[in-house]
N, C-alpha and C positions, 0 to 999 in steps of 0.2 A: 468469479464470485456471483454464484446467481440462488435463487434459490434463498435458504436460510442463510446463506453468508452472504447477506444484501447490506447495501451501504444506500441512504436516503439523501438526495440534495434538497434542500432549503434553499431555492432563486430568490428569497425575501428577504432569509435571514441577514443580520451585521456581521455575520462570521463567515468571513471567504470561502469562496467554494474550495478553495484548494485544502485547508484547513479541517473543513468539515469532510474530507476526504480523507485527512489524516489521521481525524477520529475518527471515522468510522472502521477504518479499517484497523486502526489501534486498538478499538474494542472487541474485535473479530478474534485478533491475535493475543490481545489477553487472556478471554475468553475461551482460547484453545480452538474457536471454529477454525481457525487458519494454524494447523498444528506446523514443524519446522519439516521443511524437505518439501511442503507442497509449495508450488509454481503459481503465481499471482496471473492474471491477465496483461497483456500488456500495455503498454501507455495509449497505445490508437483503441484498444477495443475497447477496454474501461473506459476512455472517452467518450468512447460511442456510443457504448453500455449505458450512461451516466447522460450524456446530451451535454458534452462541456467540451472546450477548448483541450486537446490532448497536450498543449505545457502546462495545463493546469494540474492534471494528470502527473505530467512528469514533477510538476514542485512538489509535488506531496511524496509522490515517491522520493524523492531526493531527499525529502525530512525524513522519513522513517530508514533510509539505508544511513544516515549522519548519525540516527538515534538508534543506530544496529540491529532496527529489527528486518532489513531487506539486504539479498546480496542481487545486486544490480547486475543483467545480462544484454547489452546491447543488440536489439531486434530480438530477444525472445524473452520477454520482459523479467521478473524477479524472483527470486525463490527465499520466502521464508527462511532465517535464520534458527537455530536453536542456541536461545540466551542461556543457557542453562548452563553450560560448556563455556568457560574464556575461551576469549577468540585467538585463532590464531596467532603466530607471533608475526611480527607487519601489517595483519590486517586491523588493529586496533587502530 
């Protein structure tokens, strides 16, 4: 996510960093900047990307794969779901 699909932290703001991770990248993916099938960064480099804690990183990822918009790849971090489409059967 570099470039125009940028997400901003707020070290000041009342709204946890993990959060405001959640929204940004939740605007991203409404927005269509992050269409379905493309591959997210993963939890160490967004991290890094970002100057934050990489489980802060992973909680947010973890709210948006709960909230179906991620399918989670352990070490090769997440890919974009398309909501458009019921999900599979099991994976609801």
């Amino acid at each position: 996510m570099t470039g125009k699909a940028a997400i901003t932290i707020d070290l000041k703001s009342t709204v946890p960093v993990y959060r405001q991770i959640v929204d940004g990248i939740r605007r991203l993916l409404v927005e269509g900047t992050l269409a379905a099938g493309v591959q997210i960064p993963t939890v160490r480099q967004l991290a890094l990307d970002l100057g934050v804690h990489f489980n802060t990183v992973a909680q947010a990822y973890r709210v948006l794969a709960e909230e179906g918009w991620l399918d989670l790849k352990r070490r090769r971090g997440g890919v974009v779901l398309d909501r458009t489409r019921p999900p599979r059967p099991g994976k609801a």
